[in-house]
C-alpha positions in Angstrom: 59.9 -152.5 -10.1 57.0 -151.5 -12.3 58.5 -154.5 -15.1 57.6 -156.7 -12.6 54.2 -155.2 -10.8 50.8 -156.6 -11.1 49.2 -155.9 -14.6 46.9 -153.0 -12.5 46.3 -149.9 -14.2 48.7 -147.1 -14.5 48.4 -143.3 -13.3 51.2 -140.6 -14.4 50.0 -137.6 -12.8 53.1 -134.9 -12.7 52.4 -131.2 -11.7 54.9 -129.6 -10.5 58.5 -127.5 -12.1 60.8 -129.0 -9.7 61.1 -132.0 -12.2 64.6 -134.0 -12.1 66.1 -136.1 -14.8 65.1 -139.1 -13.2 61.6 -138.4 -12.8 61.5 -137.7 -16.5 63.0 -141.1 -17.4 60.3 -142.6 -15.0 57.8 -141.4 -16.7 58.9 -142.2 -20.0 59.7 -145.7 -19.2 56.1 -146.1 -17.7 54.7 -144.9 -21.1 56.7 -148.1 -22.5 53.6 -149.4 -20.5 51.1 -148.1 -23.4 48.3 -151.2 -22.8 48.2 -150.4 -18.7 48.0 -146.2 -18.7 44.7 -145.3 -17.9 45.3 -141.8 -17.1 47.9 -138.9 -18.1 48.2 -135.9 -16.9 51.1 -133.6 -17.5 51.8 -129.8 -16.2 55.6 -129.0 -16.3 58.0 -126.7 -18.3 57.8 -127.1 -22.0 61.5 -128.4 -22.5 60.0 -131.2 -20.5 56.8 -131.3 -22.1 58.7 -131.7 -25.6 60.2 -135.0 -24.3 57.5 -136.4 -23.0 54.8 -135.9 -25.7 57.0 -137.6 -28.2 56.4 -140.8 -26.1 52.4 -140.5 -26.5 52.3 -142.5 -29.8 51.0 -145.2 -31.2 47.7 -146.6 -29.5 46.9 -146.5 -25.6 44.1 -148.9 -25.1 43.1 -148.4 -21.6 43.6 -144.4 -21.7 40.7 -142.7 -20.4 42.1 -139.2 -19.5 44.5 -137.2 -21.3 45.6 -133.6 -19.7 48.6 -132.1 -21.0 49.4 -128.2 -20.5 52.9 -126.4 -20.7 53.2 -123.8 -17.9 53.7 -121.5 -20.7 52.2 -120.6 -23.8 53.7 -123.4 -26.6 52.4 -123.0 -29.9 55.1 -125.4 -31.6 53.9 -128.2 -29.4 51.2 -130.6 -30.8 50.0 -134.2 -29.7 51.7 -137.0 -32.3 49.8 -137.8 -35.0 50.5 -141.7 -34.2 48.6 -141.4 -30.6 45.4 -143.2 -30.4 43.0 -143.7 -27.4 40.4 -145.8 -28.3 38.8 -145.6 -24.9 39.5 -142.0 -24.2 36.7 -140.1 -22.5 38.4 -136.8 -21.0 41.0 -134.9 -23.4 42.6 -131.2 -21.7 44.9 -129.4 -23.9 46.3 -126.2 -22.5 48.9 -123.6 -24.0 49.3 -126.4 -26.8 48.8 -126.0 -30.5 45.0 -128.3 -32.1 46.5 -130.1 -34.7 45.9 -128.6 -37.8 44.0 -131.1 -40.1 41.6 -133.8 -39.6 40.3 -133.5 -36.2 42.8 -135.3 -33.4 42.0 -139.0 -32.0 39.5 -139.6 -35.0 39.0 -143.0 -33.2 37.9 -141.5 -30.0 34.1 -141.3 -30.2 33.8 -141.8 -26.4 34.8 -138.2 -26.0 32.7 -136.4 -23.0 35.1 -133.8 -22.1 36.6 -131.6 -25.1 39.0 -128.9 -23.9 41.1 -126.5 -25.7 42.4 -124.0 -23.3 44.9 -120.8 -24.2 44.7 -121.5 -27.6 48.3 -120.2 -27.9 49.4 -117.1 -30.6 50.1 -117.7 -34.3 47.4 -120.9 -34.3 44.8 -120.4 -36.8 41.7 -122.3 -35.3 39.0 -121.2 -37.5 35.5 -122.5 -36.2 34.8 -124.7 -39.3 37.5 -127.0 -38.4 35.9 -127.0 -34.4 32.4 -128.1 -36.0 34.2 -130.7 -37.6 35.7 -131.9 -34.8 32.7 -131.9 -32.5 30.4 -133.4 -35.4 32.3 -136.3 -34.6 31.7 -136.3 -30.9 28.1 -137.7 -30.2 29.2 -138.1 -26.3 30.1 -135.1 -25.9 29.2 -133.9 -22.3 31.6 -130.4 -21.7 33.1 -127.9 -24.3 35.8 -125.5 -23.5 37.1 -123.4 -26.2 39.4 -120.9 -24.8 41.9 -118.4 -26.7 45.1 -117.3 -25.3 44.6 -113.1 -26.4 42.0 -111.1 -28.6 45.0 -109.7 -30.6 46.5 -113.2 -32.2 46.0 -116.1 -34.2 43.8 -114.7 -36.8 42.2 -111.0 -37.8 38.8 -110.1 -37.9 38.9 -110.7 -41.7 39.4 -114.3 -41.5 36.5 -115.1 -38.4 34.5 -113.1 -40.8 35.3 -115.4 -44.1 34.7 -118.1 -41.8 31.4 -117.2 -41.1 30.8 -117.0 -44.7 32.6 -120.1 -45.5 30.1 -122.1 -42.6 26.9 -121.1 -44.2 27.2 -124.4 -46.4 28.1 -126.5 -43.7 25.3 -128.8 -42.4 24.1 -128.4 -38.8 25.4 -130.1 -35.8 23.2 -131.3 -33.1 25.2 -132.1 -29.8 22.6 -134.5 -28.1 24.3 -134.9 -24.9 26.0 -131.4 -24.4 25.3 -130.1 -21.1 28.3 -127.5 -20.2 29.8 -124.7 -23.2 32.4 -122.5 -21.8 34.1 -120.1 -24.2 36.6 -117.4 -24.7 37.3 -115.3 -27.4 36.1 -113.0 -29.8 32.2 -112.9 -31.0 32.6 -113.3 -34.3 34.0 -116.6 -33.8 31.3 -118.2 -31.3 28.6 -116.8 -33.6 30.1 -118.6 -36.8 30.4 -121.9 -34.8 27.0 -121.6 -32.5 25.5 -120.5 -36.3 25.6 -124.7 -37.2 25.6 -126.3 -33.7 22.0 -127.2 -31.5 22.7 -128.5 -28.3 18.9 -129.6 -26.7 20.4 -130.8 -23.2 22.4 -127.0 -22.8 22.3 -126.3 -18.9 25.1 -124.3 -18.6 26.8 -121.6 -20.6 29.4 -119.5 -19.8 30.9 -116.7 -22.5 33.8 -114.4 -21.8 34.2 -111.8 -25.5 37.4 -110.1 -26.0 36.7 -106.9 -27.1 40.4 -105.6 -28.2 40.3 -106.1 -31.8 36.7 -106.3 -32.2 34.2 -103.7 -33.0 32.7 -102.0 -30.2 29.1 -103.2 -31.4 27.7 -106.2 -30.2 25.2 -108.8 -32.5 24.5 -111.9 -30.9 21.6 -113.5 -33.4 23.1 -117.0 -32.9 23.5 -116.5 -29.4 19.9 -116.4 -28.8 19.2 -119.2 -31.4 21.7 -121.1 -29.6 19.9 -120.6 -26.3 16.6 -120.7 -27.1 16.7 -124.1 -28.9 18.0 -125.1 -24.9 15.2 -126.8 -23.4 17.2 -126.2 -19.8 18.4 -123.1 -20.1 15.7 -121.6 -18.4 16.5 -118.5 -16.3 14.8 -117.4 -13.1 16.7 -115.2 -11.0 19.7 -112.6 -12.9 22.9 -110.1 -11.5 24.0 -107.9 -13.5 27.7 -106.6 -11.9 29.6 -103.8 -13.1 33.2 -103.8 -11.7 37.0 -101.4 -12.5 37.8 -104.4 -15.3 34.4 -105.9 -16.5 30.8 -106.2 -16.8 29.1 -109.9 -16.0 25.7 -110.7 -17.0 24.8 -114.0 -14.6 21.7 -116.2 -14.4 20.2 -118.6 -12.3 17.7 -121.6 -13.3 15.8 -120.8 -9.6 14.7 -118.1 -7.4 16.3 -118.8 -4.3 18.8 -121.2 -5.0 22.6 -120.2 -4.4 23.7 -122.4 -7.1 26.3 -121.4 -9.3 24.9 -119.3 -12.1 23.8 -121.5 -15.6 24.6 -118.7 -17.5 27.3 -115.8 -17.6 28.6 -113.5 -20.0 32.1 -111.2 -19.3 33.0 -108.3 -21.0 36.5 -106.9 -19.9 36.1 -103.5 -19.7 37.7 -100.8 -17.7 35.3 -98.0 -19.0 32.1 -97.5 -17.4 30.1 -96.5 -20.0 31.3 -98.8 -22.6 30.3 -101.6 -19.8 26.7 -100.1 -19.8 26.8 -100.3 -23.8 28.1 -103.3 -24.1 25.2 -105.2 -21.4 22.4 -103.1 -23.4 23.2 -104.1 -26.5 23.8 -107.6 -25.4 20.6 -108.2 -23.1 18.6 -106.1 -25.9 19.1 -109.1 -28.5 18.9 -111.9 -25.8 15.7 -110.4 -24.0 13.2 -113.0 -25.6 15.2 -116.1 -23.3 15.2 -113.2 -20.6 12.0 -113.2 -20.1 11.7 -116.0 -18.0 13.6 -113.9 -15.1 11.8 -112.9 -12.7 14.3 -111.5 -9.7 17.0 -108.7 -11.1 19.9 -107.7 -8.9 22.3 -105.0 -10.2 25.8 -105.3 -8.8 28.5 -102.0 -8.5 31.8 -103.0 -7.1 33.7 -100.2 -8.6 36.1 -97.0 -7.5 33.9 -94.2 -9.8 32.0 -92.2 -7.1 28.6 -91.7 -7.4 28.8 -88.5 -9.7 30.4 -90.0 -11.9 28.4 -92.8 -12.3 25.4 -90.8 -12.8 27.3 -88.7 -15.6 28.8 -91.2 -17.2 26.2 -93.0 -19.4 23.3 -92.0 -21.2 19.6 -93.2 -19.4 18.7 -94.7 -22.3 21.0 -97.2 -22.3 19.7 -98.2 -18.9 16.3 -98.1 -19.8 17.1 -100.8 -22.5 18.7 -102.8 -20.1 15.8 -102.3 -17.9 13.4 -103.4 -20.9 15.2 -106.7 -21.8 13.5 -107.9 -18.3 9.9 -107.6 -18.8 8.7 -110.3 -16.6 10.8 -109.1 -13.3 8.5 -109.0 -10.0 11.4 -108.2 -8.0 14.2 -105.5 -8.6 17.4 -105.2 -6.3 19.5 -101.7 -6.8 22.8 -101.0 -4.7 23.0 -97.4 -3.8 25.5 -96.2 -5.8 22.8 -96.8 -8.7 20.0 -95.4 -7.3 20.3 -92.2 -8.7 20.8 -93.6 -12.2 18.0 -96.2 -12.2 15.4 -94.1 -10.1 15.9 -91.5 -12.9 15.8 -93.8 -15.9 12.5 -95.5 -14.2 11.0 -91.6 -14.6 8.0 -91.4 -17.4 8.8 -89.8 -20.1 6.1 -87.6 -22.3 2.9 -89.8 -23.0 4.5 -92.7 -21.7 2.7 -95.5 -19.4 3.8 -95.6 -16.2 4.1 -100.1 -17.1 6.3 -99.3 -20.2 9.3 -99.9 -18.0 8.8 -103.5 -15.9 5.7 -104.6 -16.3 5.2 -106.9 -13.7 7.3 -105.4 -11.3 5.6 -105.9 -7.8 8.7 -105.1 -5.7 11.7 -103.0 -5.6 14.5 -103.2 -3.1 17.3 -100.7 -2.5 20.1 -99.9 -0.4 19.4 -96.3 1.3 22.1 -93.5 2.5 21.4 -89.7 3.2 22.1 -88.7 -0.2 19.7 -91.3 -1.8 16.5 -90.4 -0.2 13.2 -91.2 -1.4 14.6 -91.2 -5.0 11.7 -93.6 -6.2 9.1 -91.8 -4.9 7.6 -90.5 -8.4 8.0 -94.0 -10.1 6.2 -96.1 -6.8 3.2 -93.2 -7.0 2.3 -93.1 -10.9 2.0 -96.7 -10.3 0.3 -96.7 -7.4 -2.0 -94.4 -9.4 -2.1 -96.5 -12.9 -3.1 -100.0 -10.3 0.0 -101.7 -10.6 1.3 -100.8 -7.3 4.7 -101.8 -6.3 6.1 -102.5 -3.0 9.3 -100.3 -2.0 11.6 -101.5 0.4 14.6 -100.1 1.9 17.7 -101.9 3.2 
């Protein structure tokens, strides 16, 4: 039937395990049809998958989305080196290796969505070969770099020689990027964001494996990389501490219940390591911080309240605290009450504005055992004349 349709465009769209033999052979006779496919997307079993992807060579004209992802993790499978898509504008790869070389679909300059998800085990992907790639992408739109495990495809050693290695590489300005999702460990996104400006940035979320890595976070480029965003501008901030992570989200407004522009995940099932990790993180990024101006902490954890108050140092939440020193409004659960309303306590000699400037209002939840904890912090600046507001919920 479709030898003798209409010369109308073509859609495969298969996603689903429960494929036969025959729909196989459909699909491979209707990628005969190479000058009427506009769109591909393939999810099935990779025995299928291996099939199929031999069939996407030589040049699709019309082609304009290309989604291919194995149901498992498939590092011997790779796009043909034959395939072209002139017109392509959306390319999703999933649990599939990048081709190693020069950087797929050279032809495709029309490229708006770039994604490379579950970068599968064994793959050595090393960020000079992503600048390439995206150097030759002026359209870009959306970047998502994601990698399959923190223990994997390369060691420490070689995302540090990469680094290195990128320092005589010219810089990359993406003019249109507006969306940067990434996964992986931070050696790697600083080596890539060390060579890449992207003016347009609005949104920017970051999840670092921390399983190989050392437990000391720099993120120099980070804040370059943000900073030279003229719409990454941050408003309103949670900072959520939960049994398997710690997220770091931001909002462009006050108010709005928009998803966040920014986030940053940590997995981490120990407490204090979460608290380490945000200070160190929000300690380098402060200066694009201090824009904020509403801060809500977050606690949806097991750890009672003892623990929590034992379990980390107060000055690591005082330099959490410190990274937000344009905040007019603070929001504290009461399982971190105790903490916080100690770590806001002067210390010797200290001013009673050292700690949130321009605080003007603190809310916090309120149980029996929480009291009036704040008390000492709301009167010395009541007494200094920068009172702030206390209220209870």
């Amino acid at each position: 039937m479709l030898a003798h349709s209409p010369p109308l465009p073509l859609i495969i769209d298969h996603y689903y395990s429960g494929s036969t033999a025959d729909d196989t052979k459909q699909i491979l006779f209707t990628l005969q049809h190479r000058d009427r496919v506009r769109r591909i997307r393939l999810i099935k079993p990779i025995p299928i998958l291996e099939k199929l992807i031999v069939a996407i060579d030589d040049v699709f004209p019309m082609l304009e989305y290309l989604c291919i992802a194995p149901q498992l993790n498939a590092s011997r499978l790779v796009l043909p080196r034959t395939f072209q898509a002139p017109r392509l504008r959306h390319l999703i790869l999933s649990n599939i290796a990048p081709p190693i070389g020069p950087p797929p679909l050279s032809g495709a300059t029309n490229l708006v969505t770039f994604s490379l998800l579950n970068i599968p085990l064994g793959i050595h992907f090393g960020p000079d070969t992503l600048l390439e790639w995206v150097s030759l992408l002026p359209r870009l739109e959306t970047l998502w770099i994601d990698f399959y495990s923190p223990i994997s495809h390369f060691s420490h050693a070689d995302v540090e020689w990469d680094l290195m290695h990128m320092q005589n590489m010219a810089y990359v300005t993406l003019p249109n990027l507006c969306n940067f999702n990434f996964r992986g460990v931070i050696t790697y996104l600083e080596a890539l964001l060390s060579r890449i400006t992207a003016p347009r940035l609005d949104v920017l979320h970051v999840i670092f494996f921390t399983g190989f890595t050392s437990p000391t976070f720099s993120v120099p480029y980070l804040l370059q990389f943000m900073s030279t965003s003229e719409n990454l501008r941050l408003r309103r901030a949670e900072l959520s501490f939960s049994d398997k992570r710690v997220t770091i989200a931001a909002h462009p407004h006050e108010t709005a219940a928009l998803s966040p522009s920014f986030i940053l995940r940590i997995p981490s099932r120990h407490f204090n390591s979460q608290v380490s990790f945000a200070a160190q993180i929000l300690c380098v990024l402060s200066p694009v911080f201090s824009s904020v101006m509403d801060l809500k902490f977050q606690m949806y954890s097991s750890m009672s309240r003892t623990q929590i108050e034992n379990e980390v140092e107060l000055t690591q939440w005082r330099t959490i605290l410190r990274s937000f020193n344009n905040v007019n409004t603070l929001r504290i659960p009461s399982y971190l009450v105790g903490v916080l309303s100690r770590s806001l306590q002067l210390n010797g000699g200290e001013s009673p504005t050292d700690l949130l400037p321009c605080l003007k209002e603190l809310i916090y939840s309120t149980t029996s055992r929480t009291g009036d904890a704040f008390t000492g912090f709301i009167d010395a600046r009541q007494n200094a004349g920068y009172p702030v507001t206390l209220v209870r919920d």
